[in-house]
C-alpha positions as CSV (number, residue, x, y, z in Angstrom):
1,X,-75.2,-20.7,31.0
2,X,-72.5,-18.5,30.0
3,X,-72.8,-15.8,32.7
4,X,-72.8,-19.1,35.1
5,X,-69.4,-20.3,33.9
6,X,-67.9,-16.9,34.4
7,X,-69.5,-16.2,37.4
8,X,-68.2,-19.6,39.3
9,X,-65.1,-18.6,37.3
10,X,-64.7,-15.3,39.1
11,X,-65.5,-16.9,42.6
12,X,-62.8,-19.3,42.0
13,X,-60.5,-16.5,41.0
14,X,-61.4,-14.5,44.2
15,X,-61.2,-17.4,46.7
16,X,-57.7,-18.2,44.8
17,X,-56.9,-14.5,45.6
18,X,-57.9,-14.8,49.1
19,X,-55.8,-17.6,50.1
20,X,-52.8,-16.1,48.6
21,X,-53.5,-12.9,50.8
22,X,-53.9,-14.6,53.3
23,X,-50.9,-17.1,53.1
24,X,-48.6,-13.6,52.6
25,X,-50.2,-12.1,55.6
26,X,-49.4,-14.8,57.6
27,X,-46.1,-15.6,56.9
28,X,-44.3,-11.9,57.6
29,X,-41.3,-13.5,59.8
30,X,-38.1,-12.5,58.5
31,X,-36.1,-15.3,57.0
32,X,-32.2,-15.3,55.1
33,X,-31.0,-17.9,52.9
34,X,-27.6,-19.3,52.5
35,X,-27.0,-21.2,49.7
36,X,-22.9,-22.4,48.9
37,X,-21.9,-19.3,51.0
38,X,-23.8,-16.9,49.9
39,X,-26.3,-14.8,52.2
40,X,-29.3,-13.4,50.4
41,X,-31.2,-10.4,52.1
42,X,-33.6,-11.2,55.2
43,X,-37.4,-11.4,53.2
44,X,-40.7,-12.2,54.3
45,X,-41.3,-16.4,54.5
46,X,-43.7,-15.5,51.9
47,X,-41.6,-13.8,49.5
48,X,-39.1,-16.8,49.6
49,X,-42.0,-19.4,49.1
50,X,-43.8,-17.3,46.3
51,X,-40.6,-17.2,44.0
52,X,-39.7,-20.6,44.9
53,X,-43.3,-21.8,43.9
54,X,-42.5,-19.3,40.5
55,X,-39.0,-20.8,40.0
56,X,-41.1,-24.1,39.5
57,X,-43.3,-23.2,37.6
58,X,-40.7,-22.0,35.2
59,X,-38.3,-24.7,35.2
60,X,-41.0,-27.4,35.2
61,X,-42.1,-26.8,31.9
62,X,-38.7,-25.9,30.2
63,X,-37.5,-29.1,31.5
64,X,-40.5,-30.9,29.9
65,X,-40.1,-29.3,26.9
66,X,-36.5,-30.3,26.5
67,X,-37.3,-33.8,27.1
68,X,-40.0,-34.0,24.8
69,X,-37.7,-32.3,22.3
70,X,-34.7,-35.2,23.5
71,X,-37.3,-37.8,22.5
72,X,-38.5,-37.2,19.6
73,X,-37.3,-38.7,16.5
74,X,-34.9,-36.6,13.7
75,X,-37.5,-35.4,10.8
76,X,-34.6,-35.4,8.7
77,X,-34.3,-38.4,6.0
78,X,-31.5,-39.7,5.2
79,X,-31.6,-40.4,1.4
């Protein structure tokens, strides 16, 4: 059962590494942002959407975390 589990595990892995090949192989037009003014250098469409997606992923759960952290009640007693 084991050897199952990591084998579907490393079919998943490779199909996930597939599409992302693919999605980056198909998306080599030249694009350059502007953002308040500021041009940023002409990259790939996939470059752009890969740190975008990466940018989320990072802020997502910071975000979360300082909410959590916002909500939670003071440990500290007031005696």
């Amino acid at each position: 059962m084991r050897n199952f589990k990591r084998a579907v595990l490393s079919v998943f892995i490779l199909l996930v590494v597939l599409a992302i090949l693919a999605f980056v192989l198909e998306n080599q037009q030249s694009v350059s942002l502007l953002f308040l003014g500021w041009v940023g250098p002409q990259l790939p469409v996939s470059v752009v959407a890969v740190c975008a997606l990466l940018a989320g992923m990072l802020i997502g759960p910071v975000i979360g975390w300082i909410l959590r952290r916002a909500s939670r009640p003071s440990r500290r007693h007031l005696v």
